[in-house]
N, C-alpha and C positions, 0 to 999 in steps of 0.2 A: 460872607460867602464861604470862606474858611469853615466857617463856625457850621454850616448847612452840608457844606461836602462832605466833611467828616463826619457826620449825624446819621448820613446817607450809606456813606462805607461800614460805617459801626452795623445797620439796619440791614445791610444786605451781605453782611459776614454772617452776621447770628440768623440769617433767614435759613442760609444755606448751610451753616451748621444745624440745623434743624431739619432738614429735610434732606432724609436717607432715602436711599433708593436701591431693589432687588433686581439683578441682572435677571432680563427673561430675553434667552438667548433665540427662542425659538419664535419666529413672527407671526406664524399662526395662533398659538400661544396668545402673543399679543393682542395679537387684530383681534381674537373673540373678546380680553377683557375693555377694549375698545369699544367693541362692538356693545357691551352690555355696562360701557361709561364708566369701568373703573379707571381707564387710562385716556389720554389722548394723542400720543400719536407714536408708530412704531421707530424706538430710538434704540430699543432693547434693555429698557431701563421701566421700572413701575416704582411709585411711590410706596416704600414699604409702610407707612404707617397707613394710606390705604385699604392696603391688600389685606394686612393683619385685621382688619376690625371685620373683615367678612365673614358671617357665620353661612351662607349655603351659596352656592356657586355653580356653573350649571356650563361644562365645556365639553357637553358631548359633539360631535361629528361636527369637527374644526380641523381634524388633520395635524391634530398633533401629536408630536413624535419623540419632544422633550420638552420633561415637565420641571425641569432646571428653573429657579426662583419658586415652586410652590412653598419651597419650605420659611419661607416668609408666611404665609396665609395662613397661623397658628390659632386664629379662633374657627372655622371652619367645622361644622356640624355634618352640615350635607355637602356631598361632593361627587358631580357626575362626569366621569369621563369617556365614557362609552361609548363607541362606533371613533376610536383614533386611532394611532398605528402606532401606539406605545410598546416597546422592548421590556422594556426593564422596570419598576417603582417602588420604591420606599417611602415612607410615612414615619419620620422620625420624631419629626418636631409637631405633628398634627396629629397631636393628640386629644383632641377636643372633639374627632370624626366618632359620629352614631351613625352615619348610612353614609356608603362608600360604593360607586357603581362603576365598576371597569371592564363590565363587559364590551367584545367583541372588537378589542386590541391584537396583537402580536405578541402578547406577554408570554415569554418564558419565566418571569422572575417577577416576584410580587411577595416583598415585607411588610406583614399589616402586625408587626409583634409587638410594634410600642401603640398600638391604636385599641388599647384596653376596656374604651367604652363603646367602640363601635355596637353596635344590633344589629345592621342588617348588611348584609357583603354580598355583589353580586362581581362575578369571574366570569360569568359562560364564556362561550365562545373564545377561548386565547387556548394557547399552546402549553401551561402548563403539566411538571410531569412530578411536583412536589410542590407542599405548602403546609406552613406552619402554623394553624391556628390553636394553639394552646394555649396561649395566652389570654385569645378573645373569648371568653369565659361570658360574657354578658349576651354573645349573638345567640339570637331568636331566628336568624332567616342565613341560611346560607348557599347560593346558588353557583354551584359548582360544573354545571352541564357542558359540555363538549368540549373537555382540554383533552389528555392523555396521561389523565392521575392512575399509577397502578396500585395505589394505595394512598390511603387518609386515615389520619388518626383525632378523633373526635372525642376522646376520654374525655377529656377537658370542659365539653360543651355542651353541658346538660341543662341549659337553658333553649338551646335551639327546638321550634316549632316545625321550618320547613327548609325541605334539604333537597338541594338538587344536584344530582351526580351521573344523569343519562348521559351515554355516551362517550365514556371514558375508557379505559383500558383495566377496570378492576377484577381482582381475581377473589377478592375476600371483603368483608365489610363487617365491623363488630360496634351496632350500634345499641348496646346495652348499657352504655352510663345513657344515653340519650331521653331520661324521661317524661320527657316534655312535648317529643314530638310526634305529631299528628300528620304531617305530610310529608313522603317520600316520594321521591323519582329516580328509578334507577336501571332501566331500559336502554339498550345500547350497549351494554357489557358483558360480551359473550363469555365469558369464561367467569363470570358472579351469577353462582347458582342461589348459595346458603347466604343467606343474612340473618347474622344472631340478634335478636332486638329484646334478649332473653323478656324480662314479665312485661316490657311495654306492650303497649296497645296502640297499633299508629291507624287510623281512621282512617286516610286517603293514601292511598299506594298507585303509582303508576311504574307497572316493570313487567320484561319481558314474563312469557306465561313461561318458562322455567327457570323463574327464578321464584324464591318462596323466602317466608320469613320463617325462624326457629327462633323457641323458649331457651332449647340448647346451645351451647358452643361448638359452632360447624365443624372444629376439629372432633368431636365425640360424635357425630352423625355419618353412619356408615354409609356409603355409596356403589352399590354394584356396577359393574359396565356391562351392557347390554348392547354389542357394536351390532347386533343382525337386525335390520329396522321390522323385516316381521315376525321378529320371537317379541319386539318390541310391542309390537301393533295387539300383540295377542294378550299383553299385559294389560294396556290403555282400553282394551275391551273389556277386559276385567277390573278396570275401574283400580287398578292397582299401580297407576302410573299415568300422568296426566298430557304429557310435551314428550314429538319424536325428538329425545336428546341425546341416543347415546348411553342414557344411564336409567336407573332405578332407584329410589330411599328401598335400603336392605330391608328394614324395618315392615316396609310393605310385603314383600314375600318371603321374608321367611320363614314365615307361621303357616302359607299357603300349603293345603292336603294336598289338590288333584289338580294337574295341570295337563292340558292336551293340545298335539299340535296335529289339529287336521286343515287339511286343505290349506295346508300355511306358507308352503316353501319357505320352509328355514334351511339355513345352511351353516348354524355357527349355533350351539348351543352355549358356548361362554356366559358364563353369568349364570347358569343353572346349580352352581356351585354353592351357590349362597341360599338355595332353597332349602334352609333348614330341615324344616318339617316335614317334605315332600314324602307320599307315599306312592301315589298312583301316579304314573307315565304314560300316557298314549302318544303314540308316534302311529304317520301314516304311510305311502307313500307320493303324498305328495311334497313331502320334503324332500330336502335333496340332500343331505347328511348321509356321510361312509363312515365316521367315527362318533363313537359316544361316549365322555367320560361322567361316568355317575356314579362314582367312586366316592363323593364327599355329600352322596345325598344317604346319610348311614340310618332313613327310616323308609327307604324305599323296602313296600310292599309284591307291588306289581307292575312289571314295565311291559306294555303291550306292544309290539311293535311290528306289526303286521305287513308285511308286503312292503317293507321299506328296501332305501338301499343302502342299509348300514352292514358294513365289514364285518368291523372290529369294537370292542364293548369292554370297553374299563368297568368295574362294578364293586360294589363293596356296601354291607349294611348290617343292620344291631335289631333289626326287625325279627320276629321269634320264627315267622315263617314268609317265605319267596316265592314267585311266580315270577319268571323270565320266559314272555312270551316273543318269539321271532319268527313263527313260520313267515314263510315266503320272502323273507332278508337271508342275502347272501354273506352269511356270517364265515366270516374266517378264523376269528380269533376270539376267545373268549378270557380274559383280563381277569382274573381274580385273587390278584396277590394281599390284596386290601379284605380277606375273606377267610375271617378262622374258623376254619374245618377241623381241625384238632386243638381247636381252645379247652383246655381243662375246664372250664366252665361251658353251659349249656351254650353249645354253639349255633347259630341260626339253620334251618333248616329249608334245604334248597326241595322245597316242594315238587318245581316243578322246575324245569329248563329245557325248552323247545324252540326247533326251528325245522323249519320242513328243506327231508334230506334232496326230495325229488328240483325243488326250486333251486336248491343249490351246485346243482350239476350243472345248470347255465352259469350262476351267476360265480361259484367257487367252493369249493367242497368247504367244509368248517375241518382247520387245521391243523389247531393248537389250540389245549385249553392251559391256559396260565394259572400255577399255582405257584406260593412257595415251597421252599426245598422242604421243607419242613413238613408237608402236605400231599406232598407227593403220594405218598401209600397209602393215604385214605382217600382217594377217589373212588375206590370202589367200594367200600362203605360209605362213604358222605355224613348221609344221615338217614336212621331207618326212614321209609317210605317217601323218597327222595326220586322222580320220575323223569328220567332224561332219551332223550333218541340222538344216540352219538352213530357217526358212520366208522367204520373200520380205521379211517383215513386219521382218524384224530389222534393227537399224541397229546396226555398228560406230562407235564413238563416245568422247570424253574425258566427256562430259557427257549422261546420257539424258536431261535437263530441255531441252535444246536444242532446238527447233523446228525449226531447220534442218540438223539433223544428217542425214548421208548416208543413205541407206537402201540396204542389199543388195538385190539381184535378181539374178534368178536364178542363187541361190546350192545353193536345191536339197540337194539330196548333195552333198556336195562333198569331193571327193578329191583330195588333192596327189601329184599327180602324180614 
């Protein structure tokens, strides 16, 4: 009897030396590997040599909150955790995960750096605002859609196929190591226009219509702003701008010759600056612009501007000959300090600059023509055969704020002889 009890205690020491066990603190937790017969009953305790031998695993929408004891479950290939209300997760020990699914948790915080052989990860839906996947160099699929990422660094990942990033907070994106991939999603990210995907070719794209892929590096691609949505609307007609966004690719206008604003009510020509090439101008009056600076368009030809209600006129050009047409705009001021009139070289020649005197007795006599000091004395020469109709009232000048600035008379028509 001796001899059998002690047989008995020997048998049930080394049982229980033998069987280890992983705290799983959380009972949800539990109750699913219960439910799916790895465990049998919630004590907060699971068999670790159990859990270890699982290679895929499946605790989506259980309600769990901590994943405290997974780090037992070291063979583990597939692992779905998605729709619980997980914080926080690391993968330190589970390193043997090739598809990893945490979508549409609570995660702020997600370590997959020791999970080297993963391929496929899926995030959506959680809260994060950073993630490190550099390491996972093997993923082919990564599903990134609705955190708060204001940036990703994907150098690393040039085995990835499909990437999903709708919905985020991103301002930039450089997926030029990404050789590989073929499907993008990236809609939802207002402020990501330019995506560098330099020589790839990605097949399926889903993203808002202003945003676009480039060969180049989005820091090298010029961007005008175009804040007047119908000086906008009048480009998108010209097939030179596709999305009311705000903005323009430089690239597109500034080769543009002739640009005209009838029937348009613009009220903000900003962004005409970048029209490199421009030569012809029509303006109507159905705009609604007092001021116009086209000072930095230096191959303007001819500005027609007929019956508008523009004031004042900044101007300036390299063009061999001019036409400034304004009758019936109520021109005040005429800007041409940007305008060599006495360049020792063959300076441009003001053809023509008109405005009609009779419309400007409602709207405001023209009362200052702006030159440099420098230029001062050759207004009345200009350039031979150079045809202006100034009213009495006009003062050649470096400064119209001056008081004592000279005043023309009887300048009249005035033809250079």
């Amino acid at each position: 009897m001796n001899i059998i009890l002690k047989l008995s205690l020997v048998f049930l020491t080394t049982s229980l030396a033998w069987t280890q066990t992983t705290a799983v603190p959380d009972a949800n937790f539990e109750q699913k590997l219960i439910d799916l017969g790895h465990d049998d009953v919630i004590d907060g305790l699971v068999v670790t040599e159990t859990v270890a031998a699982l290679t895929s695993l499946d605790l989506s929408n259980a309600l769990i909150s901590d994943v405290t004891g997974l780090e037992a479950f070291t063979s583990l290939v597939n692992l779905n955790l998605s729709d619980n209300t997980i914080n926080q997760i690391e993968f330190l020990t589970n390193i043997a995960l090739t598809e990893l699914d945490l979508s549409n948790n609570g995660l702020f915080f997600a370590n997959v750096s020791a999970n080297t052989a993963l391929t496929k990860l899926h995030l959506k839906s959680n809260q994060l605002t950073t993630l490190d996947v550099n390491a996972n160099t093997a993923l082919t699929e990564l599903h990134l859609d609705m955190n708060q990422l204001a940036s990703v660094d994907l150098s690393a990942n040039a085995a990835l196929v499909q990437l999903g990033l709708s919905h985020n907070m991103l301002s930039e994106l450089d997926l030029s190591a990404n050789i590989a991939l073929s499907h993008l999603s990236t809609f939802g990210n207002p402020e990501l226009t330019c995506i560098y995907v330099g020589e790839n070719s990605i097949e399926t794209t889903d993203f808002d219509e202003f945003q676009f892929l480039s060969d180049l590096a989005c820091n090298d691609i010029a961007i005008t702003l175009i804040p007047d949505p119908m000086f906008e609307e009048i480009l998108i007609g010209l097939e030179l701008d596709e999305t009311l966004d705000g903005s323009v690719l430089t690239s597109n206008i500034e080769t543009l010759i002739d640009l005209s604003f009838i029937n348009s009510d613009v009220s903000d020509l900003t962004g005409i600056e970048d029209f490199r090439d421009l030569q012809n101008l029509t303006l109507d009056g159905t705009n609604l612009l007092t001021f116009v600076d086209i000072s930095h368009n230096h191959e303007l030809v001819i500005v027609n501007a007929h019956d508008t209600h523009i004031e004042n006129v900044v101007f300036s050009t390299i063009a061999p000959y001019v036409e400034l047409l304004f009758d019936g705009s109520p021109i005040k001021q005429f800007d041409f300090t940007g305008f060599s009139f006495s360049s020792e070289a063959q300076p441009p020649m003001l053809t023509c600059v008109v405005y009609d005197e009779e419309s400007n007795i409602v709207g405001g006599m023209l009362e200052c023509i702006l030159v440099d000091t420098k230029d001062i004395g050759f207004v009345d020469g200009l350039v031979e055969g150079a045809f202006w109709i100034v009213p009495e009232t006009a003062r050649v000048t470096d400064d119209c704020y001056l008081a004592a600035d000279p005043i023309l008379s009887d300048l009249g028509e005035l033809v250079m002889d």
